[in-house]
PDB file of N, CA, C and O in Angstrom, chain B, residues numbered from 101:
ATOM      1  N   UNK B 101     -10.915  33.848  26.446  1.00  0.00           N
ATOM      2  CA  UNK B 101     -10.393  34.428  25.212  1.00  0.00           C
ATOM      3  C   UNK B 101      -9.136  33.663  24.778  1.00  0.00           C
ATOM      4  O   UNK B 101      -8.260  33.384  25.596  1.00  0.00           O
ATOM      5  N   UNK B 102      -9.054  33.316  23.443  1.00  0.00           N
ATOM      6  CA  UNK B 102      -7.736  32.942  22.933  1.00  0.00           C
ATOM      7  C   UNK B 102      -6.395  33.216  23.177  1.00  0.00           C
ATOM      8  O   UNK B 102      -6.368  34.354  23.644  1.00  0.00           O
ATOM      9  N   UNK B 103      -5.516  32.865  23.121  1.00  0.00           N
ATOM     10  CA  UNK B 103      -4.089  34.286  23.028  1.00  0.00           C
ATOM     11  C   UNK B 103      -3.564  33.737  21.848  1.00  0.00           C
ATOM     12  O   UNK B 103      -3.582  32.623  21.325  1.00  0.00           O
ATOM     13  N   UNK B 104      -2.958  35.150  21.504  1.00  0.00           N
ATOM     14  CA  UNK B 104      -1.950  35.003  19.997  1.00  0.00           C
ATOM     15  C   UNK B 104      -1.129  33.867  19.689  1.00  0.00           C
ATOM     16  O   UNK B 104      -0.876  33.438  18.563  1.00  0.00           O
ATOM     17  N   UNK B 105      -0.620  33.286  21.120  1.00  0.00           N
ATOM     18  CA  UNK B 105       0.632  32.638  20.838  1.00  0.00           C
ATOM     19  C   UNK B 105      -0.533  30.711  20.483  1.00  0.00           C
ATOM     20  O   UNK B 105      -0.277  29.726  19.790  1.00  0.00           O
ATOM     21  N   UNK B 106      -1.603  31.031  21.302  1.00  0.00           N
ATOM     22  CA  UNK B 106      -2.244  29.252  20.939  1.00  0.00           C
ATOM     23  C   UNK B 106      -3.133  29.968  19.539  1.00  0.00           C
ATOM     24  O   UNK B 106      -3.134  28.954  18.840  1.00  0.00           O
ATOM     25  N   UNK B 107      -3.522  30.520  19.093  1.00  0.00           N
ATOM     26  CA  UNK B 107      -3.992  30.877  17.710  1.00  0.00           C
ATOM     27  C   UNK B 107      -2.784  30.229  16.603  1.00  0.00           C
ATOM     28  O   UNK B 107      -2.750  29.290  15.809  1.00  0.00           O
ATOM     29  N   UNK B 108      -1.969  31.158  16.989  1.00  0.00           N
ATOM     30  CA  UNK B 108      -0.561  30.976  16.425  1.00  0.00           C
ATOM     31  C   UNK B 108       0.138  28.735  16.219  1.00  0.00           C
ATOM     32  O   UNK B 108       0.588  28.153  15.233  1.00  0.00           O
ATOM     33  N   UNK B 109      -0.155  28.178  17.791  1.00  0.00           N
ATOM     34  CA  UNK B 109      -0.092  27.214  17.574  1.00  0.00           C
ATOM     35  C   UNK B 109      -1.249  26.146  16.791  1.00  0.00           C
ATOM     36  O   UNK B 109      -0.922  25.258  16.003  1.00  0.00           O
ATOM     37  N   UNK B 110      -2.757  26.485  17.239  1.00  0.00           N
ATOM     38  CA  UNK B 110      -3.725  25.797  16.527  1.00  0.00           C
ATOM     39  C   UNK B 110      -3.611  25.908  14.984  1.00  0.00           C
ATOM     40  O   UNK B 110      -4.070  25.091  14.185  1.00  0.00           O
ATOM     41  N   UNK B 111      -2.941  27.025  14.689  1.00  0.00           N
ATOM     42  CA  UNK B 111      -2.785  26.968  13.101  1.00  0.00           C
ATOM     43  C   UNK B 111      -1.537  26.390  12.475  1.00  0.00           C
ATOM     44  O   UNK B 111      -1.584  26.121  11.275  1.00  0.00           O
ATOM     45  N   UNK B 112      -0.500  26.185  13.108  1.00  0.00           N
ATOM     46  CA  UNK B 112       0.355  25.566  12.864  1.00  0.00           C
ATOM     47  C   UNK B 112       0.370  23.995  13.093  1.00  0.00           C
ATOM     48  O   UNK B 112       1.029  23.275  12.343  1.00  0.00           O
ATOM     49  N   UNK B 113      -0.384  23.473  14.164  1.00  0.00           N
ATOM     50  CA  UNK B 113      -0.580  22.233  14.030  1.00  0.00           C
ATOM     51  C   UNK B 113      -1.897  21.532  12.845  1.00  0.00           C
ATOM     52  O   UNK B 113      -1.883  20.534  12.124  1.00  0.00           O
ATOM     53  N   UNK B 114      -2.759  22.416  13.050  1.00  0.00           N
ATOM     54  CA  UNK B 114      -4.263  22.270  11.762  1.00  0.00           C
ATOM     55  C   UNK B 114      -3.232  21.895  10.245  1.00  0.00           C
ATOM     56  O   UNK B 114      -3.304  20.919   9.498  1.00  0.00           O
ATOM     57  N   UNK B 115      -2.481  22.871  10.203  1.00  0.00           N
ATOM     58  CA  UNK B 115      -1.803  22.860   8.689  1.00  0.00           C
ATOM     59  C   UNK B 115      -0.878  21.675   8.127  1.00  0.00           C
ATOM     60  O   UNK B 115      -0.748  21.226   6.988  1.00  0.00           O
ATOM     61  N   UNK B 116      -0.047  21.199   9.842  1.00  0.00           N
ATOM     62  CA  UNK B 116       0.562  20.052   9.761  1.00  0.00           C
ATOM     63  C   UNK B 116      -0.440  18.718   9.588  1.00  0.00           C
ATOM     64  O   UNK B 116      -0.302  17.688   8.929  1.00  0.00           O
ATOM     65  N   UNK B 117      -1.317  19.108  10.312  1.00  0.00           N
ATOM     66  CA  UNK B 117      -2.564  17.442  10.154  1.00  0.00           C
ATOM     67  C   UNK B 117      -2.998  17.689   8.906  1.00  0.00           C
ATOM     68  O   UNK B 117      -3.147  16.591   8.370  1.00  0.00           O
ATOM     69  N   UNK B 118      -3.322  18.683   8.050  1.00  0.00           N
ATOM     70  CA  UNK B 118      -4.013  18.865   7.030  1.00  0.00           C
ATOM     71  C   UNK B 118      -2.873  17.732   5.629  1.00  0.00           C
ATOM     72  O   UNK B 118      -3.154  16.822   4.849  1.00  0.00           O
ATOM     73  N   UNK B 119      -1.595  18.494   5.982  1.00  0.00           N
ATOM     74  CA  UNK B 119      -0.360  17.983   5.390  1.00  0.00           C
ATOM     75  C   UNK B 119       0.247  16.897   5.180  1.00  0.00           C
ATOM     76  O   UNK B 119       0.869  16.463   4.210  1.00  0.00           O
ATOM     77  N   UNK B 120      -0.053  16.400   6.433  1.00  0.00           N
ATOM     78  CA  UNK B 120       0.065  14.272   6.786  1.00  0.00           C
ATOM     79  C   UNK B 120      -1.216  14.019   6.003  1.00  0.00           C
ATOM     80  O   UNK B 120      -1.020  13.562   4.877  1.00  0.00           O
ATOM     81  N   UNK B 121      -2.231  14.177   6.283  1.00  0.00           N
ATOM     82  CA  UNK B 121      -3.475  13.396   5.842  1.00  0.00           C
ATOM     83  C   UNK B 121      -3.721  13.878   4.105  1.00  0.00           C
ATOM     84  O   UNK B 121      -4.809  13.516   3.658  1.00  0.00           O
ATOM     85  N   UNK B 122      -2.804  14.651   3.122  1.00  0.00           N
ATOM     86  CA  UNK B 122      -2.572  14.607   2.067  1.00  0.00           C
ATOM     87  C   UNK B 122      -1.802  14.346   1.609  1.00  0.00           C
ATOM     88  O   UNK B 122      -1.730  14.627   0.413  1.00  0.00           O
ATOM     89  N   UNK B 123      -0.672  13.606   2.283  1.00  0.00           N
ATOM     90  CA  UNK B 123       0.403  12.725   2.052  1.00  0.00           C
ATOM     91  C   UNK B 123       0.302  11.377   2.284  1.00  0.00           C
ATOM     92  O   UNK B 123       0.895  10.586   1.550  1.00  0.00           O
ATOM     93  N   UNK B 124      -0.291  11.052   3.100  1.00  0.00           N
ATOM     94  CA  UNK B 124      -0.891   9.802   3.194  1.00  0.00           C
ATOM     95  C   UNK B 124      -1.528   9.110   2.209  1.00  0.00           C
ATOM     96  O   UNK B 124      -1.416   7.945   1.828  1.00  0.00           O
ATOM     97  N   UNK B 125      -2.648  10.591   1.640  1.00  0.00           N
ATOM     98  CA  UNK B 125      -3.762  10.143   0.908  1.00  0.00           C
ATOM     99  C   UNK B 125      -2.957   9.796  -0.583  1.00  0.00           C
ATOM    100  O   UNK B 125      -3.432   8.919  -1.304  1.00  0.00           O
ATOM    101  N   UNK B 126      -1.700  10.544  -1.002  1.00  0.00           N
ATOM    102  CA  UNK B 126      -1.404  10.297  -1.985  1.00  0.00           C
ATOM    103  C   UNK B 126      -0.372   8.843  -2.295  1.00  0.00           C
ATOM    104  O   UNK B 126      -0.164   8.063  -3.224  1.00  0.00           O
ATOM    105  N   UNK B 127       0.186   9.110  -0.591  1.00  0.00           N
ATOM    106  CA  UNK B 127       1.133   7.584  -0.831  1.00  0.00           C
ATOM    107  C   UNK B 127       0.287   6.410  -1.093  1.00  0.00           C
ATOM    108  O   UNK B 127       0.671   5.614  -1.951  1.00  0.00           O
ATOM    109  N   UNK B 128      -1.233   6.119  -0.228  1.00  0.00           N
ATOM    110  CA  UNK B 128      -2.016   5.579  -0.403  1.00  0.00           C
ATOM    111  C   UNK B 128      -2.838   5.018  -2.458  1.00  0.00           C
ATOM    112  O   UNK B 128      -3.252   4.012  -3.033  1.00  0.00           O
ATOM    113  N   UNK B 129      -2.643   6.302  -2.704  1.00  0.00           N
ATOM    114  CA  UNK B 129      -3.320   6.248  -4.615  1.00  0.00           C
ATOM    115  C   UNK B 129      -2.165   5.527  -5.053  1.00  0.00           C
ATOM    116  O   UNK B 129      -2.303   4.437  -5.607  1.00  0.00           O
ATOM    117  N   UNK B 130      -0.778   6.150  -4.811  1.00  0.00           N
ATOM    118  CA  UNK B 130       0.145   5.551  -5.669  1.00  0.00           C
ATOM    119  C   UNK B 130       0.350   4.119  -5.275  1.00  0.00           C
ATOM    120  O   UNK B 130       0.123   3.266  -6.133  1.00  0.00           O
ATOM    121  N   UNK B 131       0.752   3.749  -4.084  1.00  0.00           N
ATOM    122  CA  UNK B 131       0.551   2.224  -3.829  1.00  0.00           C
ATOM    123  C   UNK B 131      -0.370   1.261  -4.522  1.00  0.00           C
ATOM    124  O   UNK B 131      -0.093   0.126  -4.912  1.00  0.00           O
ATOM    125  N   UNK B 132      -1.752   2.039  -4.627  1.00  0.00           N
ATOM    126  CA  UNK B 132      -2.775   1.539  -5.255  1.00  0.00           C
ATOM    127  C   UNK B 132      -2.881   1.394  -6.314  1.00  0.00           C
ATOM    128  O   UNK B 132      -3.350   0.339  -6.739  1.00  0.00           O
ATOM    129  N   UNK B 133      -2.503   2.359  -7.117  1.00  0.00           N
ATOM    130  CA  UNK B 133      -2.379   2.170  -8.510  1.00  0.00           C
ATOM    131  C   UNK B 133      -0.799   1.613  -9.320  1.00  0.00           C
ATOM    132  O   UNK B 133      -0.597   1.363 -10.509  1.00  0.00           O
ATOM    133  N   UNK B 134      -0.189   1.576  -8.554  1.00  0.00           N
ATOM    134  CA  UNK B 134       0.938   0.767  -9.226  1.00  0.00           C
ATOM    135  C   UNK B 134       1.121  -0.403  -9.343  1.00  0.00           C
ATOM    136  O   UNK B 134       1.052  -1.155  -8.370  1.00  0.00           O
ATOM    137  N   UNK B 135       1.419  -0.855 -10.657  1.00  0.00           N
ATOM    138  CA  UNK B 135       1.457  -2.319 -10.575  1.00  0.00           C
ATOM    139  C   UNK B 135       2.512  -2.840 -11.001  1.00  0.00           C
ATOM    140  O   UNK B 135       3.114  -2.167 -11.838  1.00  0.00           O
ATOM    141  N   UNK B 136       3.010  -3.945 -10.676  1.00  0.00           N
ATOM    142  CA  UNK B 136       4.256  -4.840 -10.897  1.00  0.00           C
ATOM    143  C   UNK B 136       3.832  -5.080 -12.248  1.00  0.00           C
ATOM    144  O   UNK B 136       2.757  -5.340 -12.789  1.00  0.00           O
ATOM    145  N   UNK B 137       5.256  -4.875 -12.697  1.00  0.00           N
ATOM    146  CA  UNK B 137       5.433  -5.776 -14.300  1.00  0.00           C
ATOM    147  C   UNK B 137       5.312  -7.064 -14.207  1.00  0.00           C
ATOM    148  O   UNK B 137       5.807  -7.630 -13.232  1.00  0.00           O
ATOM    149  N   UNK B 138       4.484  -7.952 -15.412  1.00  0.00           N
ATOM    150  CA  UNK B 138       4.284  -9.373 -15.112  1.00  0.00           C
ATOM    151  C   UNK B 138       6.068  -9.843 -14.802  1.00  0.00           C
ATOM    152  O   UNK B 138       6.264 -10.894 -14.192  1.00  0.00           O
ATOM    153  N   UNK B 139       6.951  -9.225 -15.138  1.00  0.00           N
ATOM    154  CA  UNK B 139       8.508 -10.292 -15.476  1.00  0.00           C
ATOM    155  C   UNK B 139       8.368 -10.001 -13.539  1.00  0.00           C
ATOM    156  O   UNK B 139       8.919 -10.936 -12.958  1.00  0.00           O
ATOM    157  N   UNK B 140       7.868  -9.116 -12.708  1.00  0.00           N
ATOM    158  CA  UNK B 140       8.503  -8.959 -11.463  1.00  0.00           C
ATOM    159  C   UNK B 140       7.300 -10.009 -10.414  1.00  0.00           C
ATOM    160  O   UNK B 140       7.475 -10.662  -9.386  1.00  0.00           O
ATOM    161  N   UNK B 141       6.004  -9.738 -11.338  1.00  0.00           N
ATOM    162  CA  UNK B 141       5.082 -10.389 -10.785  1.00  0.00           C
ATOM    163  C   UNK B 141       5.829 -12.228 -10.862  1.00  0.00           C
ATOM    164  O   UNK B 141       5.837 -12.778  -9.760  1.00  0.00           O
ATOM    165  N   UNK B 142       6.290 -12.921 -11.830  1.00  0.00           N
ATOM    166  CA  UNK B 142       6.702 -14.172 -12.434  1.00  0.00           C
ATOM    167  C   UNK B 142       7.840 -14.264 -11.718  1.00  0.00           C
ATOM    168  O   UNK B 142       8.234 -15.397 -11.437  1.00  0.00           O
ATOM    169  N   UNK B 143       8.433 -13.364 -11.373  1.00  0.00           N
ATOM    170  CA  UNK B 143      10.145 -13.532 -10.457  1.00  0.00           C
ATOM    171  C   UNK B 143       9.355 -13.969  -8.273  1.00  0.00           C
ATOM    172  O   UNK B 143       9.668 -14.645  -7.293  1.00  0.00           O
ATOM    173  N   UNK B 144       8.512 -13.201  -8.621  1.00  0.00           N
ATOM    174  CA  UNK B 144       7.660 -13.483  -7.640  1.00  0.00           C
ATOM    175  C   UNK B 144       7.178 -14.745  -7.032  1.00  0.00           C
ATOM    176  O   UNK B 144       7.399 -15.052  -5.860  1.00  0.00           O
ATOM    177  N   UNK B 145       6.536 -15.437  -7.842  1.00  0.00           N
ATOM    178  CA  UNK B 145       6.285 -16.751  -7.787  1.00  0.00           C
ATOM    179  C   UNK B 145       6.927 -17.963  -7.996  1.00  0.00           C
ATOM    180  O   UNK B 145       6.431 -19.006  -7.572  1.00  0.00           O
ATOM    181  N   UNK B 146       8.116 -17.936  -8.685  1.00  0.00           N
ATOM    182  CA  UNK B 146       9.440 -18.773  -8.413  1.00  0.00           C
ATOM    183  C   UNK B 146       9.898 -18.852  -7.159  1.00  0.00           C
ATOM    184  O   UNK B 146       9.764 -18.007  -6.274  1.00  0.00           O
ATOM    185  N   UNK B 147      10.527 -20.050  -7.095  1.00  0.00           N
ATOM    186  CA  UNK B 147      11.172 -20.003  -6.149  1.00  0.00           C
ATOM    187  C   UNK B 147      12.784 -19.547  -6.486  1.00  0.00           C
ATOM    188  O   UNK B 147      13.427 -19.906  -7.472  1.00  0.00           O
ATOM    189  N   UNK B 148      13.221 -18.710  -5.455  1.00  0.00           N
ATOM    190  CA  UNK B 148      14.568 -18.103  -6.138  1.00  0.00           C
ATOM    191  C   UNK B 148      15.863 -19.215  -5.550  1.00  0.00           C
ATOM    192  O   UNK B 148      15.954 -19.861  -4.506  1.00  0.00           O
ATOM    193  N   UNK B 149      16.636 -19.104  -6.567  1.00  0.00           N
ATOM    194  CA  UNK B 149      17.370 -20.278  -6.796  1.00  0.00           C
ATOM    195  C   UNK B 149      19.077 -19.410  -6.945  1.00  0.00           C
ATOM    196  O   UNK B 149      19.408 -18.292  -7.340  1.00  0.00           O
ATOM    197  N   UNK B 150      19.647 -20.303  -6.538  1.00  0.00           N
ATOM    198  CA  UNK B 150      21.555 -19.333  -6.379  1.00  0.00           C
ATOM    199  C   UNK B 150      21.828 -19.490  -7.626  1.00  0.00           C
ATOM    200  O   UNK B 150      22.082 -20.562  -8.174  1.00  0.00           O
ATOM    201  N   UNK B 151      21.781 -18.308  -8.177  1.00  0.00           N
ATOM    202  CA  UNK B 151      22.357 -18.403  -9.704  1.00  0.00           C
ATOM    203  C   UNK B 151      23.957 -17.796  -9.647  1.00  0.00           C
ATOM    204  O   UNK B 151      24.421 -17.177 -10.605  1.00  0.00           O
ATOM    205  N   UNK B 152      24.739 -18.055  -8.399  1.00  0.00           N
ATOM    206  CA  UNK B 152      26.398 -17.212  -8.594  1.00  0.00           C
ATOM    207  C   UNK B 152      26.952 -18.405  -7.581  1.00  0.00           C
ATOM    208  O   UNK B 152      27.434 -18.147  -6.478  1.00  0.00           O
ATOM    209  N   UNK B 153      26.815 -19.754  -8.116  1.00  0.00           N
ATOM    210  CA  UNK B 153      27.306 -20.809  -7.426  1.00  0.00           C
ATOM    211  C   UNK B 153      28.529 -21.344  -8.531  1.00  0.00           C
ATOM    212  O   UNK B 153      28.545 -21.667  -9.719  1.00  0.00           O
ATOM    213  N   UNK B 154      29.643 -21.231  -7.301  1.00  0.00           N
ATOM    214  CA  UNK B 154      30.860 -21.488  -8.041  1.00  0.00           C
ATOM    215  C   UNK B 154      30.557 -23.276  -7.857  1.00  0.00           C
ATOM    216  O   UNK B 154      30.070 -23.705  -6.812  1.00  0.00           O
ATOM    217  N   UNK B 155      30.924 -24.204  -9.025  1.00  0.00           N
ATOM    218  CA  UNK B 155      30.901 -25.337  -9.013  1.00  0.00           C
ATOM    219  C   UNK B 155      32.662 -26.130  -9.072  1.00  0.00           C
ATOM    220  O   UNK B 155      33.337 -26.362 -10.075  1.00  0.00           O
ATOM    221  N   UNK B 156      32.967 -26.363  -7.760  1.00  0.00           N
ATOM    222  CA  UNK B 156      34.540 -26.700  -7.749  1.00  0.00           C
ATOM    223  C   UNK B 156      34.633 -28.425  -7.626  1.00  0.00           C
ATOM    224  O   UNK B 156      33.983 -29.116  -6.842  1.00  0.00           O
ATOM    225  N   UNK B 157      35.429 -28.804  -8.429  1.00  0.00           N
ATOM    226  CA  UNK B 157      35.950 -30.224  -8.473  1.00  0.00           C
ATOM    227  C   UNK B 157      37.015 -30.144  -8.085  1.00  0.00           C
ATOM    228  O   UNK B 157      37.787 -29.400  -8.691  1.00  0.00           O
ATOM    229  N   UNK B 158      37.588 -31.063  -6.634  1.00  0.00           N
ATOM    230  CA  UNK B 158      38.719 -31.201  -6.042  1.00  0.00           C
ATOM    231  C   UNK B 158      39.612 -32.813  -6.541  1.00  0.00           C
ATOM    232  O   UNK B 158      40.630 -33.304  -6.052  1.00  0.00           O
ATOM    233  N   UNK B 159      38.839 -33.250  -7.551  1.00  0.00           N
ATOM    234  CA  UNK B 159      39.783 -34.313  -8.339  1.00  0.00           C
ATOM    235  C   UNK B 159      41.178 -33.998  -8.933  1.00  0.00           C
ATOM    236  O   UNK B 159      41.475 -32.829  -9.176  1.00  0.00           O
ATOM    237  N   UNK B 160      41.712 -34.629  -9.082  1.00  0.00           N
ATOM    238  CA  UNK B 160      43.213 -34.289  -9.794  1.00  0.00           C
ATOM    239  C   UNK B 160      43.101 -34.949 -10.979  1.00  0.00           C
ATOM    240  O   UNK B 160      44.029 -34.928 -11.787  1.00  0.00           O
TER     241      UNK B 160
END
């Protein structure tokens, strides 16, 4: 026979697996369906380059 207290736990863990595996499923859609803007897709494929380069001349 069951006891109250593992009833008590089988339903509390069932609800937690139920809970991950519909969080998953949704992080999963949104990953999937989101898409990069072409400007992030194009920043992407550059090669990134130091654009905060101080240029110092030590001539007098």
């Amino acid at each position: 026979m069951i006891t109250p207290p593992l009833v008590i736990l089988l339903i509390v863990v069932g609800w937690s697996a139920a809970a991950l595996a519909m969080l998953w499923g949704m992080l999963r859609v949104a990953r999937h369906h989101h898409k990069p803007s072409r400007e992030a897709r194009r920043d992407q494929n550059q090669p990134r380059t130091e654009s905060h380069t101080a240029h110092v001349s030590l001539s007098a």
